[in-house]
Backbone as ProteinMPNN parsed JSONL, in Angstrom:
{"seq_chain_A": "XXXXXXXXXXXXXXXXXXXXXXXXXXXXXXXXXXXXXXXXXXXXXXXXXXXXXXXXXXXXXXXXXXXXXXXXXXXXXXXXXXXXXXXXXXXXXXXXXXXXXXXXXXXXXXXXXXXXXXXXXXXXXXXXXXXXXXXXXXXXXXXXXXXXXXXXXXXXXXXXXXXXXXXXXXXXXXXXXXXXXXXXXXXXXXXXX", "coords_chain_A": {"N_chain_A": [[7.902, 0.077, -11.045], [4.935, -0.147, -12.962], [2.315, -1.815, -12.348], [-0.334, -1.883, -13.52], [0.134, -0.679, -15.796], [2.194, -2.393, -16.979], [0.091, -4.853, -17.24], [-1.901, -4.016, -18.673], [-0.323, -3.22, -21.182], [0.696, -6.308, -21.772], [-2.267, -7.637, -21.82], [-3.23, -6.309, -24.262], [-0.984, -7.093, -26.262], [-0.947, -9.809, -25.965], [-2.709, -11.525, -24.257], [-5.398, -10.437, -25.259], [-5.067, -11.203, -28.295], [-5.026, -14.099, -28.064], [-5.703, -17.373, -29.75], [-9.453, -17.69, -30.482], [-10.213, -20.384, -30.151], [-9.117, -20.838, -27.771], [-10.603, -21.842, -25.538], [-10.801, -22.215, -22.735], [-7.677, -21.55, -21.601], [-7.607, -18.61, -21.554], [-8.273, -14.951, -21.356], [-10.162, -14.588, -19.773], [-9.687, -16.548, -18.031], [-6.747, -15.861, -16.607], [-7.484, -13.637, -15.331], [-9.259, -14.797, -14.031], [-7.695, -16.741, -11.667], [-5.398, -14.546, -10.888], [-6.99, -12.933, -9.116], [-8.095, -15.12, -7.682], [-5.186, -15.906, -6.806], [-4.508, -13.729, -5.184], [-6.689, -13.365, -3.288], [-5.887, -15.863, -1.919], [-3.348, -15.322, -1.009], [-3.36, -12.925, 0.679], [-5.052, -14.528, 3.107], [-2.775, -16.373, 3.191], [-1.008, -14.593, 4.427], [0.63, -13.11, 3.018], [4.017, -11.11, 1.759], [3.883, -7.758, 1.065], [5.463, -6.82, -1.119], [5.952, -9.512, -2.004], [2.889, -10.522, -2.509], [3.21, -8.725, -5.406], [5.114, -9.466, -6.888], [3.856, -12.386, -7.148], [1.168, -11.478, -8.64], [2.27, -10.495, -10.764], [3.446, -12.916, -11.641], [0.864, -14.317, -11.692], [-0.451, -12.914, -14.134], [1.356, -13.908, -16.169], [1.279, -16.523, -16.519], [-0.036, -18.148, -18.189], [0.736, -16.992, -21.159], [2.229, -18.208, -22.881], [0.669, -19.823, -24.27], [0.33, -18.12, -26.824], [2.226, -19.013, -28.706], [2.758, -21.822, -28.307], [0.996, -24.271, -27.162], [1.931, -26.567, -25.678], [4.592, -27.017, -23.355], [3.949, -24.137, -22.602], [4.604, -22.979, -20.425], [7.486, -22.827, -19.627], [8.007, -21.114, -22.225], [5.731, -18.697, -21.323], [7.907, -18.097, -19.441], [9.797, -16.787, -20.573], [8.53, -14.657, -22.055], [7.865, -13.251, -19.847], [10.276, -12.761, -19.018], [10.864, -11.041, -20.808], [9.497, -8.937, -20.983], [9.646, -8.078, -18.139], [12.264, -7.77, -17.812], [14.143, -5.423, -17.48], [12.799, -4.165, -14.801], [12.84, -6.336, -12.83], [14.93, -7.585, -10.228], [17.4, -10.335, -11.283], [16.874, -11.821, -9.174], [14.094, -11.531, -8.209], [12.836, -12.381, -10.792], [13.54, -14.738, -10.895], [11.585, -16.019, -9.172], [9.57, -15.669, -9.856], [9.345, -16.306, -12.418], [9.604, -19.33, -10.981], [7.101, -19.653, -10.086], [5.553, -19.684, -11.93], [6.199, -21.832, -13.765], [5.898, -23.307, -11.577], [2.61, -24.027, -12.098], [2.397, -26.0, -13.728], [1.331, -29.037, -15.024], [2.232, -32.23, -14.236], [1.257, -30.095, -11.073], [4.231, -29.119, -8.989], [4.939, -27.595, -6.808], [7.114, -25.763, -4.739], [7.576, -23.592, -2.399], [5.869, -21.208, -0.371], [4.625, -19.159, -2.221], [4.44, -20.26, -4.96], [3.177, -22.592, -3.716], [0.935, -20.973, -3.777], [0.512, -20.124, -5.923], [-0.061, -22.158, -7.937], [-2.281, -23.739, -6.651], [-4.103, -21.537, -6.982], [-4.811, -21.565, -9.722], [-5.752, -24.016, -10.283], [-8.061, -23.696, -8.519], [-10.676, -23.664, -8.857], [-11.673, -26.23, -9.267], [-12.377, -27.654, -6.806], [-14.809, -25.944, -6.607], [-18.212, -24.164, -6.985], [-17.776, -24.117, -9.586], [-17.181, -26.049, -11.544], [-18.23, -27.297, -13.208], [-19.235, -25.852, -15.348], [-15.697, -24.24, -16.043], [-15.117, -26.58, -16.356], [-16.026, -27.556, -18.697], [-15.651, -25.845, -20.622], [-13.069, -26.165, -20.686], [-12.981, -28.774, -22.036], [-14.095, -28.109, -24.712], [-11.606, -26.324, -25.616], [-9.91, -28.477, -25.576], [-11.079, -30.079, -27.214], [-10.944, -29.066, -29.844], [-8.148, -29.48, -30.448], [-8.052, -32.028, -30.835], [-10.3, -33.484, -32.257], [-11.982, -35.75, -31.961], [-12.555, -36.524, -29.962], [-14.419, -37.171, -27.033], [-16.821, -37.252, -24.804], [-16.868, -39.193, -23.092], [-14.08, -40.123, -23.056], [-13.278, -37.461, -22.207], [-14.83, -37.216, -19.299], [-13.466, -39.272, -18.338], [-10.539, -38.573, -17.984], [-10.741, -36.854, -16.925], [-11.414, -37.388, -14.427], [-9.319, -39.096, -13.561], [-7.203, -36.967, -13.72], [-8.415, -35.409, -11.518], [-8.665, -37.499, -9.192], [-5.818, -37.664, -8.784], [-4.832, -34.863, -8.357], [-3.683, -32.668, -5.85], [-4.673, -30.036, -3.674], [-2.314, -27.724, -2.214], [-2.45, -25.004, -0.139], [-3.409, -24.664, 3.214], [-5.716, -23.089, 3.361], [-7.406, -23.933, 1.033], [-7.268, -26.955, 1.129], [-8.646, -27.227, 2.97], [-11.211, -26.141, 2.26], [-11.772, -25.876, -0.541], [-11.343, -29.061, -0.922], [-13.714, -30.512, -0.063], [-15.519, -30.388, -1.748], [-14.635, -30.746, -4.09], [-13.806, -33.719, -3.823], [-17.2, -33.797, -3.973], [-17.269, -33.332, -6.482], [-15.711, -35.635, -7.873], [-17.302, -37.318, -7.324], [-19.29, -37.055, -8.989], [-18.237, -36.969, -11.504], [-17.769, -39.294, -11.636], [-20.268, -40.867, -11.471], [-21.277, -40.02, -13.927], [-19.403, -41.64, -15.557], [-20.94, -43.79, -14.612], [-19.865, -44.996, -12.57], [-20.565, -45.211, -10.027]], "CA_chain_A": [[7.125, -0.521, -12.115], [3.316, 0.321, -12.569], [1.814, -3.198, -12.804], [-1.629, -1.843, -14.289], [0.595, -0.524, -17.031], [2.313, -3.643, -17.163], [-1.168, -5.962, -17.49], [-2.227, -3.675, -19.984], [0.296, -4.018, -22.547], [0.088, -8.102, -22.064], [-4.114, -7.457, -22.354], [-2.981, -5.704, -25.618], [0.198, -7.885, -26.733], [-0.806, -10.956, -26.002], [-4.068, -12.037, -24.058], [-6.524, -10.382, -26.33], [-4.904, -11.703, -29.142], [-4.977, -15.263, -27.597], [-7.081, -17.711, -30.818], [-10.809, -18.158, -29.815], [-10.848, -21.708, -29.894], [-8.93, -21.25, -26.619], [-12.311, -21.781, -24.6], [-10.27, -22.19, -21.328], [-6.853, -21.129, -21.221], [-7.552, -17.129, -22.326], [-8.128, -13.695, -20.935], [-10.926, -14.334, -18.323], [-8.998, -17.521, -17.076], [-5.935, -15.344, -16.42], [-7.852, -12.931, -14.164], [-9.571, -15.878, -12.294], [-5.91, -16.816, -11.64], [-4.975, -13.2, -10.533], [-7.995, -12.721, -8.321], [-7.632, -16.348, -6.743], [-4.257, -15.959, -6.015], [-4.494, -12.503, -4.122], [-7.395, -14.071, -1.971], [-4.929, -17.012, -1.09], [-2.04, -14.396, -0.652], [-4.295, -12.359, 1.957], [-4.835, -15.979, 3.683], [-1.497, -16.611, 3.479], [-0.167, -13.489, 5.148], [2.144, -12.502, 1.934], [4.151, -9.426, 1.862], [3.209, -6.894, -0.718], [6.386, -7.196, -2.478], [5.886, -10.821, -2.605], [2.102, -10.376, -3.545], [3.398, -8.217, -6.535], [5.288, -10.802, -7.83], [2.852, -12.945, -7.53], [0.476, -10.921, -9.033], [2.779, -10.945, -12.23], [3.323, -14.366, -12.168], [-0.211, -14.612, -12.529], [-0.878, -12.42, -15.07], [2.157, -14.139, -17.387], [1.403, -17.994, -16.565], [-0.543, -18.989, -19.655], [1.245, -16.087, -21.727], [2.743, -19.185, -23.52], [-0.407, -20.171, -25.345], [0.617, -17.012, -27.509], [3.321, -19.789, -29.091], [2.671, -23.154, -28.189], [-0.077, -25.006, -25.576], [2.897, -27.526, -25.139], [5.562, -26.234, -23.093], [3.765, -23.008, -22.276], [4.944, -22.297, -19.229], [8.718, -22.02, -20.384], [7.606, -20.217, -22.985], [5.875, -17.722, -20.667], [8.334, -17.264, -18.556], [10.702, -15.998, -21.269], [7.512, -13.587, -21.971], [7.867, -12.546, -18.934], [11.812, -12.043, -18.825], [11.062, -9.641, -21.686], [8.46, -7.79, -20.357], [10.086, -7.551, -16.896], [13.736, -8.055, -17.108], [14.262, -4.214, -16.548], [12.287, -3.816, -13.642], [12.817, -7.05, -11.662], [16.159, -8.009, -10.118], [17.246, -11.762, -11.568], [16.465, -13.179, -7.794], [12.603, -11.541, -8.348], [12.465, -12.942, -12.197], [13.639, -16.303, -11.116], [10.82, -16.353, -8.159], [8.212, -15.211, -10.987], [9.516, -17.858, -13.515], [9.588, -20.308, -10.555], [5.451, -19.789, -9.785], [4.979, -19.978, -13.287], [6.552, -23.308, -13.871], [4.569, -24.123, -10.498], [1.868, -24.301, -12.256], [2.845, -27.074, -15.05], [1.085, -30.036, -14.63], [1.602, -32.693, -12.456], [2.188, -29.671, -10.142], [5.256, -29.592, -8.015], [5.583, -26.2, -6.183], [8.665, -26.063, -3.757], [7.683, -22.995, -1.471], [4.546, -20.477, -0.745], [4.133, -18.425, -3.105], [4.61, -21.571, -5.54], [1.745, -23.426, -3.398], [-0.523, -20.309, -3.583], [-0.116, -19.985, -7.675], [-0.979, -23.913, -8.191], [-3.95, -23.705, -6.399], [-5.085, -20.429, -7.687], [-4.889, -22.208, -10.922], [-6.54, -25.434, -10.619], [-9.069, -23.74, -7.262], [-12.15, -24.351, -9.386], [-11.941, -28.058, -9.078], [-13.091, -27.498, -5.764], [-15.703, -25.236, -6.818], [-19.359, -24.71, -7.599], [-17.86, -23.74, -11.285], [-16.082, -26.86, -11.631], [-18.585, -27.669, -14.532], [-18.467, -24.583, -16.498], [-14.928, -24.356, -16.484], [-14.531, -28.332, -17.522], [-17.012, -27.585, -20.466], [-14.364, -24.684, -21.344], [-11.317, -27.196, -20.961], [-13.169, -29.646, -22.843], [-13.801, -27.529, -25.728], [-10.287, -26.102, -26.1], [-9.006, -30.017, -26.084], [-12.303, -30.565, -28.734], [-9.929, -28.036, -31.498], [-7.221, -30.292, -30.988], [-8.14, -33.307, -31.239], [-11.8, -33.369, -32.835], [-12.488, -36.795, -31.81], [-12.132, -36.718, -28.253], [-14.993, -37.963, -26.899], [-17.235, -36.513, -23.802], [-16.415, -40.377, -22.427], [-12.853, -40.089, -22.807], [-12.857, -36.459, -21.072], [-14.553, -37.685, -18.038], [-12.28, -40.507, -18.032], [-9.559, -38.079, -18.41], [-11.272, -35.652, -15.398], [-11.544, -38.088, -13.204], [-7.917, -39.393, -13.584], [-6.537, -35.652, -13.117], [-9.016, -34.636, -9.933], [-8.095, -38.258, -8.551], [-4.37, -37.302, -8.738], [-4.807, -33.873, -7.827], [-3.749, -32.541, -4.361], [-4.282, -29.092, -3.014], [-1.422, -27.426, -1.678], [-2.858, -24.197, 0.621], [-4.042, -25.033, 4.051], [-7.269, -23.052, 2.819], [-7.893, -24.933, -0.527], [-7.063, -28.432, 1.588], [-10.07, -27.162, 3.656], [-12.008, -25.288, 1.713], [-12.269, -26.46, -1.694], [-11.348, -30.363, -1.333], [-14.894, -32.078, 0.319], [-16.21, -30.036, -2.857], [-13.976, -31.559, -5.217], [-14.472, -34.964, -4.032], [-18.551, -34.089, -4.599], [-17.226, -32.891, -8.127], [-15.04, -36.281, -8.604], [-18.664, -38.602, -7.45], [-20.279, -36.54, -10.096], [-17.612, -37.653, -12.795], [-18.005, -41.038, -11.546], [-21.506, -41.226, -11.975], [-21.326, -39.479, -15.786], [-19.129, -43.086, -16.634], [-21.667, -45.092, -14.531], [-18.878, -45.67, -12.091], [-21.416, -44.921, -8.727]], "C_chain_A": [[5.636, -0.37, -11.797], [2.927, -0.988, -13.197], [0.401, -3.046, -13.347], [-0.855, -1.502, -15.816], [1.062, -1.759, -17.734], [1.576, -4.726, -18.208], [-1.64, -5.573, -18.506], [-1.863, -3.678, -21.38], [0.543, -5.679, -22.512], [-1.109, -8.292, -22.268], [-3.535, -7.488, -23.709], [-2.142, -6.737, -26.535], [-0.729, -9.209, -27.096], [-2.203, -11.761, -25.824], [-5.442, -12.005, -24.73], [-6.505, -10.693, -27.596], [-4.787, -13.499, -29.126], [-6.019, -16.069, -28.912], [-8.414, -17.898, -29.979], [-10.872, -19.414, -29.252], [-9.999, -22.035, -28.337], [-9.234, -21.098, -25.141], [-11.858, -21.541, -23.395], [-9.241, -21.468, -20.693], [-6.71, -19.367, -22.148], [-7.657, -16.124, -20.933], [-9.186, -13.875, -19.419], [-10.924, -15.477, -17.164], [-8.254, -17.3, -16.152], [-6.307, -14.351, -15.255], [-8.265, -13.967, -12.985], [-8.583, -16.104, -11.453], [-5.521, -15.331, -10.544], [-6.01, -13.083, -9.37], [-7.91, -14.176, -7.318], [-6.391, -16.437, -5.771], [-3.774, -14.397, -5.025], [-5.407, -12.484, -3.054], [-6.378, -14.578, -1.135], [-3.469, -16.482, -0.459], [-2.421, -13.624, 0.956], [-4.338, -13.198, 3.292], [-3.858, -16.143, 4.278], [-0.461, -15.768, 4.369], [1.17, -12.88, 4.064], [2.172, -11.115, 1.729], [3.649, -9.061, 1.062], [3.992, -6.727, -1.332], [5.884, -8.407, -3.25], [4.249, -11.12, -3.604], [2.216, -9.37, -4.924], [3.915, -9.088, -7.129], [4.635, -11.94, -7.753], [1.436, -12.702, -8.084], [0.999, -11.028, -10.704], [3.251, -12.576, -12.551], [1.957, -14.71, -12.686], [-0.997, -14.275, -13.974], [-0.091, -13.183, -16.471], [2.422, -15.865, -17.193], [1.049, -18.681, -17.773], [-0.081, -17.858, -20.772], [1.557, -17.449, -22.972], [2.151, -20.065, -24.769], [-0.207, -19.551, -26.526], [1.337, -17.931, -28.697], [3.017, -20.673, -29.602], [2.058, -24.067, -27.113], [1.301, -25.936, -24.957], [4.265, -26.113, -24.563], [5.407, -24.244, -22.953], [4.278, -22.011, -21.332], [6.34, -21.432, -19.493], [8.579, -20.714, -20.819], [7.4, -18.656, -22.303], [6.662, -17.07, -19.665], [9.528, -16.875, -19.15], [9.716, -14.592, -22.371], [8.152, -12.431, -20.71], [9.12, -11.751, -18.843], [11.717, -10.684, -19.871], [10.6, -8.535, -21.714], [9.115, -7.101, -19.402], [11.517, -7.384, -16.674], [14.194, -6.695, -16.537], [13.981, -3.741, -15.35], [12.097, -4.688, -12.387], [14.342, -7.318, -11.411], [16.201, -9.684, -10.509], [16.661, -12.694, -10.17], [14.86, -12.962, -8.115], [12.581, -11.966, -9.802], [12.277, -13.782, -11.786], [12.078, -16.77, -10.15], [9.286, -16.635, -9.228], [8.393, -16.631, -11.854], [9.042, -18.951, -12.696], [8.065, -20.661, -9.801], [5.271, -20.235, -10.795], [4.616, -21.119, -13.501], [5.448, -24.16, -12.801], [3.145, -24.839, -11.179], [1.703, -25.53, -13.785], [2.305, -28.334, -14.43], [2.103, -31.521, -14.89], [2.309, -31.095, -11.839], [2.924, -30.037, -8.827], [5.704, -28.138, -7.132], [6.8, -26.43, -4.541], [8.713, -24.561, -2.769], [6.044, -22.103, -1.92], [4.267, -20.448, -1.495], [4.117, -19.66, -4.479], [2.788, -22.264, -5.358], [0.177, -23.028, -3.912], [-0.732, -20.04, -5.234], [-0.907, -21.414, -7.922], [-1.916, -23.369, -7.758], [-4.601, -22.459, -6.896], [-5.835, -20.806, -9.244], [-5.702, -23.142, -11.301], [-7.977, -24.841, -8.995], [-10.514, -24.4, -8.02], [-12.398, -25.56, -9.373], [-12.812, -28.445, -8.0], [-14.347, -26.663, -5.554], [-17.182, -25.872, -7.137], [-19.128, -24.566, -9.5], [-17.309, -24.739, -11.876], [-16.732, -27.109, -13.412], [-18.554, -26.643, -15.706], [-17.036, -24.96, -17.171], [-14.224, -25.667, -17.271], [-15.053, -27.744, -18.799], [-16.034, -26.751, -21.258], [-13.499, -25.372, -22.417], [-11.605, -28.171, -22.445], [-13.359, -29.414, -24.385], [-13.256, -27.264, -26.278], [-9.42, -27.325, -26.686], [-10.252, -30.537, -27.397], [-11.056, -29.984, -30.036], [-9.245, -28.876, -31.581], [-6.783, -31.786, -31.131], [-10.008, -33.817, -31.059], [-12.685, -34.662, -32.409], [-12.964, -36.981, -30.927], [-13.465, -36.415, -28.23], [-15.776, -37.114, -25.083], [-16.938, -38.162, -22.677], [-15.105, -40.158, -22.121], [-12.589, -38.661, -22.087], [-13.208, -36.587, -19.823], [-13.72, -38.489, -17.827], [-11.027, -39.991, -17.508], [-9.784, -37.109, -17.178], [-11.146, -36.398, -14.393], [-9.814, -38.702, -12.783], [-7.269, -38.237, -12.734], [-6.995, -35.24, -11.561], [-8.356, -36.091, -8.971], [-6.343, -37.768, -8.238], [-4.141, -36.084, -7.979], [-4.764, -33.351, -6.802], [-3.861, -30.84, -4.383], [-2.738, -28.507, -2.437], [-1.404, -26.327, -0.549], [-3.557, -24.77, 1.918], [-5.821, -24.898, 3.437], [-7.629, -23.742, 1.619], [-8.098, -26.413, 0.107], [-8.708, -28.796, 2.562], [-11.047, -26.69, 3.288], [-12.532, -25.696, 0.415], [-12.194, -28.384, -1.159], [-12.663, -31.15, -1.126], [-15.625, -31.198, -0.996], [-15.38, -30.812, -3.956], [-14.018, -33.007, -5.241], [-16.322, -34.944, -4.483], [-17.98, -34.337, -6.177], [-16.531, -34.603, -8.365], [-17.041, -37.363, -8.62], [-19.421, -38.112, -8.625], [-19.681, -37.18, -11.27], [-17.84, -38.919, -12.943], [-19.638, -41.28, -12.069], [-21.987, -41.247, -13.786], [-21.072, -40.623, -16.214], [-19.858, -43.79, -15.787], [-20.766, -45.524, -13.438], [-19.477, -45.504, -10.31], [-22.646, -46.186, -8.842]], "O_chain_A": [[5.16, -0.441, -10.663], [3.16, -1.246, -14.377], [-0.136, -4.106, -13.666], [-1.255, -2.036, -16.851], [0.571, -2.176, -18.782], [1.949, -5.238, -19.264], [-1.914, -6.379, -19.395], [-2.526, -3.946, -22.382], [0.523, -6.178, -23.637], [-1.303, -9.251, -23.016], [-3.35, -8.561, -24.284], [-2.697, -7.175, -27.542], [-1.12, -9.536, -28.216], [-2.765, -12.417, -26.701], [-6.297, -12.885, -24.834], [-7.544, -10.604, -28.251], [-4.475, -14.096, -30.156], [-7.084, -15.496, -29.138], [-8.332, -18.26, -28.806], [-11.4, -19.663, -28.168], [-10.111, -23.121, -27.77], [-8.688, -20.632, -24.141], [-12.427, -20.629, -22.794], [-9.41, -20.857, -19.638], [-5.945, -19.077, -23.068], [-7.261, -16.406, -19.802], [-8.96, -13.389, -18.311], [-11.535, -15.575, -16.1], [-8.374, -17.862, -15.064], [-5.541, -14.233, -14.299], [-7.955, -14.077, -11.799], [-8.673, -15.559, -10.353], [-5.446, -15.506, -9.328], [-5.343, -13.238, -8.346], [-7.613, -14.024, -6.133], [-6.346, -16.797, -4.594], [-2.762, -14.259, -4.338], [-5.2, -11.827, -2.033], [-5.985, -14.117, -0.062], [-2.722, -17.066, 0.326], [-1.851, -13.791, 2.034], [-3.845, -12.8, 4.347], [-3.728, -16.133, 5.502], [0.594, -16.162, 4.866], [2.267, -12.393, 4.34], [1.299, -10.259, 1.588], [2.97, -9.711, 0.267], [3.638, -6.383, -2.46], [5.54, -8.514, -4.427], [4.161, -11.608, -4.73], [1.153, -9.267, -5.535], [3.258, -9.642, -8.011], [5.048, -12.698, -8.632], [0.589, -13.594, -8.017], [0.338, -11.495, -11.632], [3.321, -13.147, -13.64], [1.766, -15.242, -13.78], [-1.767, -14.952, -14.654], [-0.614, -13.157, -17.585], [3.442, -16.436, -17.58], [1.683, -19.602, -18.29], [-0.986, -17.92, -21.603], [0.868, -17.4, -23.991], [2.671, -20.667, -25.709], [-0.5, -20.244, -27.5], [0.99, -17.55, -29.815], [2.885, -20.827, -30.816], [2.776, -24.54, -26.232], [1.559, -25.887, -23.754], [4.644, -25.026, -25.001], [6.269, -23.379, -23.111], [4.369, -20.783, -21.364], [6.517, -20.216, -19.569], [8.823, -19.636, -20.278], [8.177, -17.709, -22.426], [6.433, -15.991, -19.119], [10.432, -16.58, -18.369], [10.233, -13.833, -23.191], [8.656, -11.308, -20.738], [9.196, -10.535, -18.664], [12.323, -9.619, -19.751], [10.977, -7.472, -22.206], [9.294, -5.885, -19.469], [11.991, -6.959, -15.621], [14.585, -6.626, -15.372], [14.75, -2.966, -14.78], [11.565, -4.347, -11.331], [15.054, -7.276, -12.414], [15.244, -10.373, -10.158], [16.191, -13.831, -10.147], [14.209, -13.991, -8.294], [11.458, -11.494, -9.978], [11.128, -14.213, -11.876], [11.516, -17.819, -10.461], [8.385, -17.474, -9.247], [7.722, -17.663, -11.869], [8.191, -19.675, -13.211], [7.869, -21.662, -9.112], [4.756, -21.353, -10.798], [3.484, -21.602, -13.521], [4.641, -25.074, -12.973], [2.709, -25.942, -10.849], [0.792, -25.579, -14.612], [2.783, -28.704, -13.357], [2.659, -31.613, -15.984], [3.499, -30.823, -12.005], [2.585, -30.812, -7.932], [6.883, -27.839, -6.944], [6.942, -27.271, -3.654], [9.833, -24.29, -2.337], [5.356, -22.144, -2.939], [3.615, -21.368, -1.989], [2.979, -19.465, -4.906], [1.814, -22.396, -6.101], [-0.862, -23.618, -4.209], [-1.824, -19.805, -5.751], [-2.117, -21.596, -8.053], [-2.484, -22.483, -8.395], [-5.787, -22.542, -7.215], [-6.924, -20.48, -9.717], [-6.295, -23.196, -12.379], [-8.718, -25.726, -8.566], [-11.158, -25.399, -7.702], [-13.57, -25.916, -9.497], [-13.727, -29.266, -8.069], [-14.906, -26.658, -4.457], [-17.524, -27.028, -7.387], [-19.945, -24.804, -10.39], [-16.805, -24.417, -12.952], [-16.08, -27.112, -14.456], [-17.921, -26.718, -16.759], [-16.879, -25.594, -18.215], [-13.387, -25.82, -18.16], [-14.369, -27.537, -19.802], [-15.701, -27.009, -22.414], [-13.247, -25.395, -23.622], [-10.916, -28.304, -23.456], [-12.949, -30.214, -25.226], [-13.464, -27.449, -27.477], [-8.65, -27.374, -27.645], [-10.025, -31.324, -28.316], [-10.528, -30.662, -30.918], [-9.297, -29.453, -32.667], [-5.755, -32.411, -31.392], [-10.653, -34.288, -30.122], [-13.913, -34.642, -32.492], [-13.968, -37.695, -30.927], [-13.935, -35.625, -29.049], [-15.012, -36.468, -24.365], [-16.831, -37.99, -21.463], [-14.841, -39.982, -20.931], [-11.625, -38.669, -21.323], [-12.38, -36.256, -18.974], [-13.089, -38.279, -16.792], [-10.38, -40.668, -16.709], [-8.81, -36.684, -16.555], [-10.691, -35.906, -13.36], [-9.353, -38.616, -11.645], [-6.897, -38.313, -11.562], [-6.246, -34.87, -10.657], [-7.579, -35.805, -8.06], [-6.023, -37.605, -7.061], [-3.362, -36.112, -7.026], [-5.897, -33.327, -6.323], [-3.08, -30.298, -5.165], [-2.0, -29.482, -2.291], [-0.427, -26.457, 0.187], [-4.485, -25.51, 1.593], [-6.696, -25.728, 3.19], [-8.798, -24.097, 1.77], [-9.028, -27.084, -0.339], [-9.437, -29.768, 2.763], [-12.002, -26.78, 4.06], [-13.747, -25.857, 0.297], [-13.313, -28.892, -1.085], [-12.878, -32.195, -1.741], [-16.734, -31.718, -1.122], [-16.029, -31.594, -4.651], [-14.206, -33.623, -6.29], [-16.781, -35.851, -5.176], [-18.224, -35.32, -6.877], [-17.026, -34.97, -9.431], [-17.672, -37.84, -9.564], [-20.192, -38.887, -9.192], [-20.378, -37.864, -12.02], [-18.054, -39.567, -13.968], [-19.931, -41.908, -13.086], [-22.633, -42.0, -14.514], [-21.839, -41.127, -17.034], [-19.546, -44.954, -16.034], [-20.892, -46.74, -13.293], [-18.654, -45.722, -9.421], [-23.516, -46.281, -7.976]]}, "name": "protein", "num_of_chains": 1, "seq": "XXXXXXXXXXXXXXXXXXXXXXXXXXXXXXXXXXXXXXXXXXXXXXXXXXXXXXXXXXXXXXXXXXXXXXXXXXXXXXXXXXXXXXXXXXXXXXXXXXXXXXXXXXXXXXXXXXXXXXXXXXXXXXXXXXXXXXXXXXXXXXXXXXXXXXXXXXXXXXXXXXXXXXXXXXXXXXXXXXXXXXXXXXXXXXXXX"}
């Protein structure tokens, strides 16, 4: 299987047809994703089978948006079965499906390659981009529910990053004393410093 060929018909299919208003979860989310989790793979010491399928897990995690924001993941990972079922054996589908899902919030990943999609997913928390990408998030949740409130999304940020654990040795060390700056920052936004 040629996985540039692959990425390219999901570019084509699916990602570049993704609606606008979805500020966060689109095409240059999906690479962050892809590029994050082949750092953390490197890190990790993962084979190069295993970073291939995790390479397509990344590329077909938010595939699901295509559908339905709810229950995306599913979704994409019966994307994926249709894309890939020829060219993966059911034990490498299920591994692919079972990153995917990884990344479904609350995440719950249940081995590596699992650990290293989550965090590829949510790494920016720990970042200097943390605010960018909120402003994204916050936009995409603006479309669907118009009301929502720059109060109620910190409220709503601060909840999630409080909850939120790392799972990668490197992310646990690397991003987290940045993500607590990023949570004192939320705190301060409601006044809560």
């Amino acid at each position: 299987m040629d996985f540039e060929q692959v990425k390219n018909k999901v570019y084509r299919n699916i990602l570049e047809k993704l609606p606008s208003y979805l500020t966060y979860h689109n095409l240059a989310h999906t690479e962050y994703v892809m590029q994050k989790a082949q750092f953390l793979a490197r890190i990790e010491d993962v084979s190069e089978k295993d970073r291939e399928l995790l390479r397509l897990a990344s590329l077909f995690h938010d595939t699901g948006f295509i559908e339905n924001p709810k229950n995306h993941e599913e979704i994409g990972c019966g994307i994926a079965k249709e894309y890939l079922g020829k060219d993966l054996s059911s034990e490498e589908m299920d591994k692919v499906c079972g990153m995917i899902m990884a990344t479904k919030i609350p995440q719950s990943p249940t081995n590596k390659l699992e650990r290293i999609i989550a965090d590829a997913d949510l790494e920016y928390l720990g970042t200097e981009d943390f605010e960018r990408q909120g402003g994204a998030l916050f936009e995409e949740l603006k479309h669907f529910n118009p009301s929502f409130s720059e109060q109620a999304w910190n409220e709503l940020q601060l909840t999630f990053l409080e909850k939120h654990q790392y799972h990668t040795d490197y992310c646990k060390k690397n991003r987290e004393p940045k993500k607590q700056a990023n949570i004192d920052s939320v705190k301060e936004k409601l006044n809560l410093v």
